[in-house]
C-alpha positions as CSV (number, residue, x, y, z in Angstrom):
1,X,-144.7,162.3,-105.7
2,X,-142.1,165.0,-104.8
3,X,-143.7,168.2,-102.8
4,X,-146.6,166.8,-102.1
5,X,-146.1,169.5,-99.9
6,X,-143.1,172.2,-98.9
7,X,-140.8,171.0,-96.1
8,X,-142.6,170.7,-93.0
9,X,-142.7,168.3,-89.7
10,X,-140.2,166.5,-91.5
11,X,-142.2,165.7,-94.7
12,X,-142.2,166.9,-98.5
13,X,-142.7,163.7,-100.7
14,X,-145.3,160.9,-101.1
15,X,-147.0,158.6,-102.4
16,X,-151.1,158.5,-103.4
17,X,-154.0,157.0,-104.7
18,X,-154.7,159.1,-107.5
19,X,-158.3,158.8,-108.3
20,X,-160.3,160.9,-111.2
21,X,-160.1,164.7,-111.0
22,X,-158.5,164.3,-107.9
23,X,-156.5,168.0,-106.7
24,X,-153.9,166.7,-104.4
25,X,-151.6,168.9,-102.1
26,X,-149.1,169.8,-104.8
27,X,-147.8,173.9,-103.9
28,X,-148.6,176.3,-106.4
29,X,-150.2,174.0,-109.1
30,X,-153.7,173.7,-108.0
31,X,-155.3,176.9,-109.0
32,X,-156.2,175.9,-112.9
33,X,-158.4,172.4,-111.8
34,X,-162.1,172.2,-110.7
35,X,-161.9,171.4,-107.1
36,X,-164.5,168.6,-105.0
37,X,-163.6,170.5,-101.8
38,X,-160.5,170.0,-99.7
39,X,-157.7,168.7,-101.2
40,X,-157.2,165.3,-101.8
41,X,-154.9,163.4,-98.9
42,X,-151.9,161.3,-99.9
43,X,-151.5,157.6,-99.1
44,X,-148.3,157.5,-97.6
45,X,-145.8,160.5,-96.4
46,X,-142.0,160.7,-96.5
47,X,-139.5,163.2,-95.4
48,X,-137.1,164.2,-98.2
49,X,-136.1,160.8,-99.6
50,X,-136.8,161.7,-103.2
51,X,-139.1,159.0,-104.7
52,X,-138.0,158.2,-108.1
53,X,-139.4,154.1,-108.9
54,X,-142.6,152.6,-107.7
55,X,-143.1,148.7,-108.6
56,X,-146.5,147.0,-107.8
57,X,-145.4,143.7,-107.0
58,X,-147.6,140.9,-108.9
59,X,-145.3,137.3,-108.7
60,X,-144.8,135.3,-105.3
61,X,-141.4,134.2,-105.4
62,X,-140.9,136.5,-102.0
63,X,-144.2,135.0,-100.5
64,X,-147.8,135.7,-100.9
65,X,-147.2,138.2,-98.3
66,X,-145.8,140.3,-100.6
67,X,-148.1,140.0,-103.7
68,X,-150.2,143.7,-104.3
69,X,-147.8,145.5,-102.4
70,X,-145.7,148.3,-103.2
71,X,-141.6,149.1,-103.6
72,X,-140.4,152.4,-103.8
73,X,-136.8,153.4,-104.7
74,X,-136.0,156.4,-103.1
75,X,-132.4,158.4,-104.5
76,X,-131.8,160.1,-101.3
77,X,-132.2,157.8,-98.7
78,X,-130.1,155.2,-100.8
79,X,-132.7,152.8,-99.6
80,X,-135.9,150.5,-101.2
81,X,-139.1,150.3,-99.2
82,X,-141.8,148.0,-98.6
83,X,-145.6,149.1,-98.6
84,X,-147.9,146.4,-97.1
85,X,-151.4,147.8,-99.1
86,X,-154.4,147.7,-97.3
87,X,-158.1,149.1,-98.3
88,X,-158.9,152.1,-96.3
89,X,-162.7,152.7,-97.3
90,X,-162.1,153.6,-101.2
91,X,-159.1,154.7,-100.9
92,X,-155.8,152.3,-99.4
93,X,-153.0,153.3,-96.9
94,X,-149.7,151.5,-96.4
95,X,-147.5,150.1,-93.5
96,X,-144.1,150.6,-94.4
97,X,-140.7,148.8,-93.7
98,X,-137.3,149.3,-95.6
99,X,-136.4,146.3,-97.7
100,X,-133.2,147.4,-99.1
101,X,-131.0,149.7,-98.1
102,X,-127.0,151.1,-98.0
103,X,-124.9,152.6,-96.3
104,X,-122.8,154.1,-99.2
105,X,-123.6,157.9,-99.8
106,X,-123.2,157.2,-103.9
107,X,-125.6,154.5,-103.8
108,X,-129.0,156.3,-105.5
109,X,-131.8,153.6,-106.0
110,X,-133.9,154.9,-109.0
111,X,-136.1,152.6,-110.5
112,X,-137.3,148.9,-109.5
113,X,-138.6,146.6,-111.4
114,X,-140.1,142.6,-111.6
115,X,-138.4,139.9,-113.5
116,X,-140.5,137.1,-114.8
117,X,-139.3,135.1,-112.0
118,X,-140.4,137.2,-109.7
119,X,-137.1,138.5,-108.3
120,X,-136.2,142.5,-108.0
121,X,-134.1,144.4,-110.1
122,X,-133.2,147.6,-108.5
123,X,-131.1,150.6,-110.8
124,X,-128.9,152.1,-109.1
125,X,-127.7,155.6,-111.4
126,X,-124.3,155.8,-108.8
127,X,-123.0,159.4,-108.2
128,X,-122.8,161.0,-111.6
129,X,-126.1,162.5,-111.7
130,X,-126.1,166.1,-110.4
131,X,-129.2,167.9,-112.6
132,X,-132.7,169.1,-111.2
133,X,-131.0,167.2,-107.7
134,X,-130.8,169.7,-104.8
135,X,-129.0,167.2,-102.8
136,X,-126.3,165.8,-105.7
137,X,-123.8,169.0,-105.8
138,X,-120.9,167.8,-106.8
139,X,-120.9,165.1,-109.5
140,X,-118.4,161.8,-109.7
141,X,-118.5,160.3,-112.7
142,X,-116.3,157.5,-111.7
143,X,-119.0,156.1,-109.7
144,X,-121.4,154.5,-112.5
145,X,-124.1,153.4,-110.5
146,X,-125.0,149.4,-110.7
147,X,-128.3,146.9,-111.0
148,X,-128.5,144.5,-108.3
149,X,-131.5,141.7,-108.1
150,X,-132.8,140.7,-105.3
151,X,-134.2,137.1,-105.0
152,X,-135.5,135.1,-102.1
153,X,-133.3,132.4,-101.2
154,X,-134.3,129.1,-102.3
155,X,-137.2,131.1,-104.2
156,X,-137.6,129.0,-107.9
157,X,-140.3,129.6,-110.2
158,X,-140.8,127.1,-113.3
159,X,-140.7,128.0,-116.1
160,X,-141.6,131.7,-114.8
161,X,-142.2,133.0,-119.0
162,X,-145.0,129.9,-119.8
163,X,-142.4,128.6,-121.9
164,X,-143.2,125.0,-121.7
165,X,-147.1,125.5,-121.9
166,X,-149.1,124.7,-125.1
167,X,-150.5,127.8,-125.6
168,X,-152.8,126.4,-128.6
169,X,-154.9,124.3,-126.7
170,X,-154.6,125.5,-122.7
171,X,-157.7,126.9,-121.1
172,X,-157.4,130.3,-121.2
173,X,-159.4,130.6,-118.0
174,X,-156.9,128.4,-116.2
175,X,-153.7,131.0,-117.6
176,X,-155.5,133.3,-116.2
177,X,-155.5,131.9,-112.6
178,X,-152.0,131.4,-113.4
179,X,-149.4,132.8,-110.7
180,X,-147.0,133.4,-113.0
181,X,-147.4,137.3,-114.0
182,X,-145.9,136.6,-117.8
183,X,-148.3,133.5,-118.1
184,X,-151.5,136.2,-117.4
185,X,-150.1,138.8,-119.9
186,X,-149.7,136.6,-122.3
187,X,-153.1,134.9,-122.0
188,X,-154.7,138.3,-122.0
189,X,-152.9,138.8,-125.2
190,X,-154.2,135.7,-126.3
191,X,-157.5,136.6,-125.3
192,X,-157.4,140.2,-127.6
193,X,-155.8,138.2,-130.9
194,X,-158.9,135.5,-130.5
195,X,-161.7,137.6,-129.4
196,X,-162.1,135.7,-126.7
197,X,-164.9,137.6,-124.4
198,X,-166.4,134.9,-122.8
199,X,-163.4,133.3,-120.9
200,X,-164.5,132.4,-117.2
201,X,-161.6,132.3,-114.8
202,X,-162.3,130.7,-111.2
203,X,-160.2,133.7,-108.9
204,X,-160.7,136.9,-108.5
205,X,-157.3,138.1,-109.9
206,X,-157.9,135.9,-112.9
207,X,-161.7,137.6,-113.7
208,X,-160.5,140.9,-112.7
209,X,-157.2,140.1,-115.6
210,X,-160.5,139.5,-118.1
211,X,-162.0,142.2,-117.5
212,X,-159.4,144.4,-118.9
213,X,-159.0,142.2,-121.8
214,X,-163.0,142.2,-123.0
215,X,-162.2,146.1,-122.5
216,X,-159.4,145.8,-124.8
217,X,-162.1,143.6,-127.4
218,X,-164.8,146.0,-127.1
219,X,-167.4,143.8,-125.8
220,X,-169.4,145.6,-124.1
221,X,-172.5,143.5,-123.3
222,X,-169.8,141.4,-121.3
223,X,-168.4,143.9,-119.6
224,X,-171.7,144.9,-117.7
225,X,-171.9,141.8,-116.6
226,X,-169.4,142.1,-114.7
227,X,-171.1,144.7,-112.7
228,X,-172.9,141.5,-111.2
229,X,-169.6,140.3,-109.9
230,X,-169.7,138.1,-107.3
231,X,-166.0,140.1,-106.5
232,X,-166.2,143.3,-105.5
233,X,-163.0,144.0,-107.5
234,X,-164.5,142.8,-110.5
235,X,-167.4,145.0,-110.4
236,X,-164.7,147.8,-110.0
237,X,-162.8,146.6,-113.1
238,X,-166.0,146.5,-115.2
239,X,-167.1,149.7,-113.4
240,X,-163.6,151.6,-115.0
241,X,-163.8,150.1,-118.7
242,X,-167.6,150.8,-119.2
243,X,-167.2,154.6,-117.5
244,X,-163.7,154.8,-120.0
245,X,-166.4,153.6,-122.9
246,X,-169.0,156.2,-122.4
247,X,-171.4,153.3,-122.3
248,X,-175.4,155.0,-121.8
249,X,-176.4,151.6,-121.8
250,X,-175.3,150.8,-118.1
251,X,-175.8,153.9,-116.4
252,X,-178.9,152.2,-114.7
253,X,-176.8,149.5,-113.5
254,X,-174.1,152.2,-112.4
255,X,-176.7,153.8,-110.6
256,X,-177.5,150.8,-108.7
257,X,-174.1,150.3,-107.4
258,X,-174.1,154.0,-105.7
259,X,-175.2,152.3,-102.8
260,X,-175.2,149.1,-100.7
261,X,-171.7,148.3,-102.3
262,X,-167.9,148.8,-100.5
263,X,-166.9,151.9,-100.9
264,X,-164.4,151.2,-103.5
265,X,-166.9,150.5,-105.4
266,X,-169.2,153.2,-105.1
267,X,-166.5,155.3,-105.8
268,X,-165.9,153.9,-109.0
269,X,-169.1,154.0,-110.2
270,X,-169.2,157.3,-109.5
271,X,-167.0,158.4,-111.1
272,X,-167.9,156.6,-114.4
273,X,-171.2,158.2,-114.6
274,X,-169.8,161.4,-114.7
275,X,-167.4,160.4,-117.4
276,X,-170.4,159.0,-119.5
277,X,-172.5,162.2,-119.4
278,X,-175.6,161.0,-118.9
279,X,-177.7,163.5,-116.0
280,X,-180.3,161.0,-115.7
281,X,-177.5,160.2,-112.8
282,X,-177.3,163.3,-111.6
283,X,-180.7,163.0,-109.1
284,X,-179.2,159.2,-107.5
285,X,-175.7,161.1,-107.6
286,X,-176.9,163.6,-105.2
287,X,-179.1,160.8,-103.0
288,X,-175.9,159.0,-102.8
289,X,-174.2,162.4,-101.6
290,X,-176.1,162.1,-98.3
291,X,-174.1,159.3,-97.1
292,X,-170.7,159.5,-98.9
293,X,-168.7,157.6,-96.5
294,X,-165.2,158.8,-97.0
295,X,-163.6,161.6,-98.5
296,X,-162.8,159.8,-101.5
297,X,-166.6,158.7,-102.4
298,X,-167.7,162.2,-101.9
299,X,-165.2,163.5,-104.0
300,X,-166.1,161.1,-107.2
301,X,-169.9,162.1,-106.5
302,X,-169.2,165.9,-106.0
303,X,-166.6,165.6,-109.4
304,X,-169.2,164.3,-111.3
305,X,-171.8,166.9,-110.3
306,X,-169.3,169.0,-112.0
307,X,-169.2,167.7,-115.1
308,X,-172.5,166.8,-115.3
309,X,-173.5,170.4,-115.0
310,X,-177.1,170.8,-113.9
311,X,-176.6,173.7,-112.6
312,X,-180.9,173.9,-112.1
313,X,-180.6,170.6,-110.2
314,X,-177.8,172.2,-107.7
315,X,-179.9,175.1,-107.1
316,X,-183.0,173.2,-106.2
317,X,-180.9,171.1,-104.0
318,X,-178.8,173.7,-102.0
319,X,-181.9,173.8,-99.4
320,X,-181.9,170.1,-99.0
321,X,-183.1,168.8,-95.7
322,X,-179.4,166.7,-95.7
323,X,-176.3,168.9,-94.7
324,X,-174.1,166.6,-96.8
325,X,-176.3,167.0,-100.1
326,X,-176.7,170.7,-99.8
327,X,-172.8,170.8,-99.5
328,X,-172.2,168.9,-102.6
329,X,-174.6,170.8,-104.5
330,X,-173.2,174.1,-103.5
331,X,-169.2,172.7,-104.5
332,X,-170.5,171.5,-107.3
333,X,-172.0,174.8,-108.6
334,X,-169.7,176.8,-107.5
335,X,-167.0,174.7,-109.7
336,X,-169.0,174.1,-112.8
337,X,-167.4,176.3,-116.1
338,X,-169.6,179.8,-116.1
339,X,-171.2,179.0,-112.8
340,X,-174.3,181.0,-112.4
341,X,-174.3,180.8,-108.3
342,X,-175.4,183.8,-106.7
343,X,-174.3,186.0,-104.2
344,X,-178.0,185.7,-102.5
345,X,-177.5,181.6,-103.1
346,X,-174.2,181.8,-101.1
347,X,-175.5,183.5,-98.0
348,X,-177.9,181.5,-95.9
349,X,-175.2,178.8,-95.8
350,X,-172.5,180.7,-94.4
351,X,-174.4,180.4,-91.3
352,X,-176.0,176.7,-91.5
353,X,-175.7,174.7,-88.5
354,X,-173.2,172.0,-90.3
355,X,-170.0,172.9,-89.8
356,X,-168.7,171.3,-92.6
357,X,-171.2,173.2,-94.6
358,X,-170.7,176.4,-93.4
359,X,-166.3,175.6,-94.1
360,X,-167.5,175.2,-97.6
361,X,-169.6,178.1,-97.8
362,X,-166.5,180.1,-96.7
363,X,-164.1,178.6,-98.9
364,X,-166.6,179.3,-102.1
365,X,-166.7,182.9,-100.7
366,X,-163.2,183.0,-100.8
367,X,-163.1,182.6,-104.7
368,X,-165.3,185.1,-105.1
369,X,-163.8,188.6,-104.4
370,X,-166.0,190.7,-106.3
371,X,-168.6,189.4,-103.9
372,X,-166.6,191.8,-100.8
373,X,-169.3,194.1,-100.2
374,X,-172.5,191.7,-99.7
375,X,-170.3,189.2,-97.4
376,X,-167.9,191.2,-95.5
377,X,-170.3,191.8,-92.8
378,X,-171.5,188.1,-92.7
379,X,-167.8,186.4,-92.3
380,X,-167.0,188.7,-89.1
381,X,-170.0,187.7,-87.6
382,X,-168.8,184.3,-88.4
383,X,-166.3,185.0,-86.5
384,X,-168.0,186.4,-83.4
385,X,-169.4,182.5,-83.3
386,X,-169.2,181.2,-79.6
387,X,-168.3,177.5,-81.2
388,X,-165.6,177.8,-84.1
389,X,-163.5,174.7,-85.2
390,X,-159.8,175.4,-86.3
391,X,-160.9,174.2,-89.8
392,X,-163.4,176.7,-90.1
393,X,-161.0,179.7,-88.7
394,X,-158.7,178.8,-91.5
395,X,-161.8,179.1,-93.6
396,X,-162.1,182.5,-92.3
397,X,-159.1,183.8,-92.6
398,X,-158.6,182.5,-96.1
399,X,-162.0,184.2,-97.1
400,X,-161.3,187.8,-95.2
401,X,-157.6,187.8,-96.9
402,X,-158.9,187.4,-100.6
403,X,-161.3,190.2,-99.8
404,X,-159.3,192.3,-98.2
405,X,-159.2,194.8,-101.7
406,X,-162.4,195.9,-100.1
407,X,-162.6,199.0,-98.3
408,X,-165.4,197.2,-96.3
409,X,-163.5,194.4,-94.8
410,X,-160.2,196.4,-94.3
411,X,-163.0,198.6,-92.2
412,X,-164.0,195.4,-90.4
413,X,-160.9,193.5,-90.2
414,X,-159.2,197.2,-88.7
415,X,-162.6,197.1,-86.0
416,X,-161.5,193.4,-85.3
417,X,-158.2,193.7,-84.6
418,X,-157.4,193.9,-81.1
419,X,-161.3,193.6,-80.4
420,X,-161.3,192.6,-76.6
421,X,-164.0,189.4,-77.4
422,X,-162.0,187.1,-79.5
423,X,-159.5,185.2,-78.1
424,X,-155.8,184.7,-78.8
425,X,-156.4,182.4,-80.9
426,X,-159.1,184.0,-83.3
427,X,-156.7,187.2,-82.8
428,X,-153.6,185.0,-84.6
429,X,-155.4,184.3,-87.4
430,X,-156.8,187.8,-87.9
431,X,-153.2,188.7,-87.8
432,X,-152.5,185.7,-90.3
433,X,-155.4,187.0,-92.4
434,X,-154.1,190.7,-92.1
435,X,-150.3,189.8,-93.0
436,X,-151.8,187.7,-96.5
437,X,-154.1,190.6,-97.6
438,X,-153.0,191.6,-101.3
439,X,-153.6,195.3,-100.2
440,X,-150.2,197.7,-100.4
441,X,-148.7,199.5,-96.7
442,X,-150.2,199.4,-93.8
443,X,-154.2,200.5,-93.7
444,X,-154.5,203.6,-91.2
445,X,-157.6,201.5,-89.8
446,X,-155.4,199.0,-88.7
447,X,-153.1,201.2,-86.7
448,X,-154.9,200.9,-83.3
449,X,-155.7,197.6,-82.9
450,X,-152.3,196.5,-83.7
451,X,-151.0,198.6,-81.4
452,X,-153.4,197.3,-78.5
453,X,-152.7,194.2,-79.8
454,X,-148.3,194.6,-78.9
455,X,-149.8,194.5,-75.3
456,X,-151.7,191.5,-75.6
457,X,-151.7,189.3,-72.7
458,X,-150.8,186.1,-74.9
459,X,-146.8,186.1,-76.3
460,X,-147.8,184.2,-79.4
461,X,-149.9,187.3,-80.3
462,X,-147.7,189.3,-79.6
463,X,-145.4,187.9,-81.6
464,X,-148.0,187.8,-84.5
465,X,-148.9,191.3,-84.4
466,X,-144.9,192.9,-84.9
467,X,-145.0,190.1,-87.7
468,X,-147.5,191.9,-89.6
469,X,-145.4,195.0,-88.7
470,X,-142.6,193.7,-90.0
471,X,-144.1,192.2,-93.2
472,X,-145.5,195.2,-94.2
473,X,-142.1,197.0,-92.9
474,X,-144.4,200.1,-90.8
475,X,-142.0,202.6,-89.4
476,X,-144.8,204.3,-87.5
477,X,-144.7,201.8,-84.5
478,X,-140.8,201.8,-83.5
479,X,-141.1,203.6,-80.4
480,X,-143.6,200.4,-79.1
481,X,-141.3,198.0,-81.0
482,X,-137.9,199.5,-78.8
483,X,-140.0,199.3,-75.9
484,X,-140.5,195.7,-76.0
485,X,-137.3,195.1,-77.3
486,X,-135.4,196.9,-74.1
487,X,-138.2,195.3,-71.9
488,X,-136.4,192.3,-69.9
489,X,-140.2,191.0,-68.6
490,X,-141.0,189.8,-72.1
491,X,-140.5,186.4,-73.1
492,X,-137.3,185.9,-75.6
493,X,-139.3,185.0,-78.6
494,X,-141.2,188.4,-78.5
495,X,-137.5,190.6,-77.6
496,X,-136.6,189.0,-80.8
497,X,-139.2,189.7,-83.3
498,X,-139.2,193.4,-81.8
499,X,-135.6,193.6,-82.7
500,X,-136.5,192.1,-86.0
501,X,-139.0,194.2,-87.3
502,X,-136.7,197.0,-86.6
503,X,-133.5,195.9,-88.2
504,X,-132.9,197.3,-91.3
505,X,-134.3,200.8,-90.3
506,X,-131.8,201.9,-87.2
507,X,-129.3,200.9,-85.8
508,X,-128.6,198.0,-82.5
509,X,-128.7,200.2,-79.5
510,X,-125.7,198.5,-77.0
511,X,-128.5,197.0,-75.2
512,X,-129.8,195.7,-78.0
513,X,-126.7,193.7,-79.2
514,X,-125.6,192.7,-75.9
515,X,-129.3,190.8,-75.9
516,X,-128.6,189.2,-78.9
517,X,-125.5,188.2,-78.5
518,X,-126.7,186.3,-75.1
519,X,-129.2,183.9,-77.5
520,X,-126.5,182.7,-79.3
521,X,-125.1,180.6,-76.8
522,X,-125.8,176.6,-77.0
523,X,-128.3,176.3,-74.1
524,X,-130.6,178.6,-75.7
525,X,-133.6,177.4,-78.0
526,X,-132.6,176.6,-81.3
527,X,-135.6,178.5,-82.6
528,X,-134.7,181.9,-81.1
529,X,-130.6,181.3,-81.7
530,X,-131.3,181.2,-85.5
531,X,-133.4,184.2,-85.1
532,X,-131.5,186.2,-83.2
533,X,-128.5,184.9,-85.5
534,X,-130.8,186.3,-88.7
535,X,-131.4,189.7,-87.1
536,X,-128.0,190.0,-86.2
537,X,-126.8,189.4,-89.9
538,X,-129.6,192.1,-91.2
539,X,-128.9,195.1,-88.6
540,X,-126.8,197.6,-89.3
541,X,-122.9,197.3,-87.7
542,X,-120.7,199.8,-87.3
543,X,-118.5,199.5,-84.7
544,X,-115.8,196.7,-85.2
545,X,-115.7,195.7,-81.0
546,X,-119.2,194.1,-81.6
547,X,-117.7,191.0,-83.4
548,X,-115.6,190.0,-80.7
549,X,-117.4,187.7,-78.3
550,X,-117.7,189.1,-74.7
551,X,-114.9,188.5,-73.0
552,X,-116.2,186.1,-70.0
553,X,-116.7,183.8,-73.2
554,X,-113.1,184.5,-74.6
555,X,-111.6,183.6,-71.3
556,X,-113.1,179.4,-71.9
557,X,-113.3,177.0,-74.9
558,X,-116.4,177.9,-76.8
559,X,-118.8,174.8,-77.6
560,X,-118.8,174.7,-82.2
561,X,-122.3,175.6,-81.9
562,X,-121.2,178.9,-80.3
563,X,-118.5,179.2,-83.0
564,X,-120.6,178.8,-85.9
565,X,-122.7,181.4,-85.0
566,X,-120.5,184.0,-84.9
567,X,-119.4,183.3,-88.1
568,X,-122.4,183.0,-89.7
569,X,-123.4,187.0,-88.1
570,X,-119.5,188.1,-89.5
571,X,-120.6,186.2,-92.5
572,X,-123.9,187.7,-93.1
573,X,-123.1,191.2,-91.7
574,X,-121.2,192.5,-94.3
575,X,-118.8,191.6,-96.5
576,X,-116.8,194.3,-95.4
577,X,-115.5,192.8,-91.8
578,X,-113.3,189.4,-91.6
579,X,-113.7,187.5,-88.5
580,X,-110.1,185.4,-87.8
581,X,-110.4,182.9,-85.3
């Protein structure tokens, strides 16, 4: 997946385990779907490589080392990797080494794929593709792109399509064994055209392969018994089709595997009670809820909750003696279609003494604006809490922005700011809060506690609070902003957001530039260069001296670095000037 989320820490694509109702971290598109809670996490992170072929790798030509893994051609790191899969409670995670990979900037892997012989065949589209490609400006047509395969060396498989088998009188168990991927399709075709249900292969991938096919025959009475598995996988498989069915008739036996199975496998059957409907599972659903294991079983057992929609059952449970219940009961509520929770329901659990209840009491708060008035009063004192995890401050913050509409909590939020007791940190997100709010200009009753808050003894919060001033561009505060700007004892970071919450409105004072002009030289951050470049390009310039490097600088080589700022600032400053080197 592509975005899982936007460019940051050197990630922005992915790859994940995509399980039933599952919200992942996609930006912007997450709004519209019922949500179990925090969003789902991916399987695998990437920087900007541009996934664009996955391949499950089912033959063993490369070595049983290989078989169940993963490949993933990836267009703009010119590059196929390898994902070594491994369970990870009921979800899986990955170890991953490149397999394939060039050195030629036109080389664009996009797809990957297994031949019957169990060799790779890997597309590459060349350098001619340019559309929905940030990366791909400039098309070449001449380059075509190519398809290589990959085979291991000395690597034969016999008659790798089943060829040579007589496929009128073989065992179909035994074809299904096979290690020949085309041998096990076929016999599950096979299987479908003679309505063959009661094959009994001897491996796991071989039962597991018959599973789908009884599916495809609609044999249901055979597929619950594979909820007896010896193979956990199996009862998975059989766990899928009979949930995909609707089947009533084995939601006792779906019930029993909610607990005292791998976690795989309680998540499955999980989720396949939900998609069968039936709420005589909603009461073992919420047992099961008490001890979910991973993030992944909750969320199966919470989604189902959902579409189950007992909304009586999630009231009666949201004073449950287990933390863990009452939370699922209170997502599950909240999410169902025409939820009738209550203000007076939400409440109590804002202050539980579960954490992880009390985060998901603020996060239901949060979706609930027309709530302001009743729970205003209750999230600051939230936030007076001597023990506060960063999750839960995040929470918070997320809760007091959506409300901020509220004449109440831009009251409280305005009494907050700059409130002696809470600490820099619990300050920065007020300010991060503050800076979100959907309210227009700058609330009078926020006036003095940002301004106490520009003196703070803590840089970063200082920077945060001319953030917000900037953001919501108040021209009341200059005189404090110049002050810190001219004052040399403040830290270079704080100089420079001064300086850039002004721009725009007056002009650079000599003092000013001359400051500006100093972070632009190589041995400076690279955080407060760019910055300082950026202000530079927005400020108003009206003297033609100012482009000229100081003259100490003039008199030696500059390093590029040096170079290439000052023409980004002539650049950016106004069309109007030419800088000649």
């Amino acid at each position: 997946m592509t975005y899982f989320t936007d460019p940051r820490d050197g990630m922005r694509d992915s790859i994940l385990h995509y399980v039933e109702g599952g919200v992942y971290p996609k930006p912007y598109m997450v709004t519209e779907f019922p949500r179990t809670g925090e969003l789902m996490p991916v399987m695998t992170k990437f920087a900007r490589i541009a996934p664009s072929g996955l391949l499950r790798y089912r033959g063993s030509s490369f070595g049983q080392e290989f078989q169940g893994n993963l490949f993933t051609a990836q267009f703009n790191s010119h590059r196929v990797q390898w994902h070594v899969v491994t369970r990870d409670g009921a979800t899986f995670k990955t170890v991953d080494t490149d397999f394939f990979t060039a050195k030629d900037p036109d080389m664009h892997p996009t797809d990957v794929m297994e031949d019957a012989d169990g060799s790779m065949l890997v597309v590459d589209t060349g350098a001619w593709f340019i559309h929905g490609c940030p990366l791909s400006k400039v098309g070449k047509p001449d380059v075509k792109g190519s398809l290589y395969r990959v085979r291991r060396k000395g690597a034969l498989v016999a008659d790798p399509l089943g060829a040579k088998i007589d496929w009128k009188s073989a065992d179909l168990g035994t074809l299904l064994d096979d290690a020949r991927p085309a041998v096990v399709d076929r016999a599950v075709e096979l299987m479908m055209e003679r309505k063959a249900a009661q094959v009994k292969p001897k491996t796991m991938r071989g039962a597991a392969a018959a599973v789908f096919a009884v599916s495809r025959i609609g044999n249901l009475e055979v597929l619950r018994e594979s909820l007896s598995s010896a193979w956990p996988e199996v009862r998975q498989a059989g766990a899928r089709q009979l949930g995909m069915a609707h089947d009533i008739a084995a939601v006792p036996s779906l019930i029993r595997l909610l607990n005292g199975q791998p976690a795989h496998v309680r998540r499955q059957a999980a989720a396949d009670l939900g998609q069968i409907g039936d709420r005589r599972a909603v009461a073992p659903l919420l047992d099961a809820a008490a001890d979910p294991e991973d993030r992944f079983v909750e969320h199966s057992i919470i989604y189902s909750l959902i579409q189950l929609h007992d909304a009586a059952a999630m009231a009666g449970k949201l004073g449950d003696a287990q933390p863990k219940v009452r939370k699922a009961a209170l997502i599950a509520l909240d999410q169902m279609g025409k939820s009738s929770m209550t203000v007076d329901q939400l409440l109590p659990l804002l202050s539980d003494n579960d954490a992880k209840l009390r985060r998901s009491a603020i996060w239901v708060a949060s979706r609930h604006p027309a709530w302001s008035g009743r729970l205003s009063a209750a999230l600051i004192s939230r936030l007076r809490a001597p023990q506060l995890s960063n999750s839960e401050a995040e929470s918070l913050g997320d809760a007091i922005a959506a409300f901020c509409d509220d004449a109440g909590m831009r009251r409280s939020l305005g009494a907050a700011l700059g409130d002696g007791s809470f600490d820099a940190a619990r300050q920065g997100m007020l300010l991060d809060a503050a800076e979100r709010c959907s309210t227009n200009g700058f609330p009078q009753e926020w006036k003095s506690g940002v301004g106490r808050l520009l003196a703070h003894p803590d840089a970063a919060v200082r920077v945060a609070a001319i953030g917000l001033l900037r953001a919501r561009g108040v021209p009341d505060m200059d005189a404090e902003l110049n002050l810190l700007a001219l004052d040399k004892a403040q830290s270079d970071d704080v100089r420079v957001a001064a300086l850039s919450a002004l721009s725009g409105r007056q002009p650079l004072r000599d003092g000013h530039f001359a400051f500006l002009i100093g972070k632009l030289l190589p041995s400076v951050e690279a955080a407060v260069k760019l910055a300082a470049g950026q202000v530079l390009g927005r400020s108003h310039c009206t003297i033609f001296k100012w482009l000229l490097p100081p003259r100490p600088i003039l008199r030696k080589r500059m390093h590029w670095s040096y170079r290439m700022s000052w023409m980004c600032f002539a650049m950016a400053a106004g069309k109007r000037l030419v800088l000649i080197w």
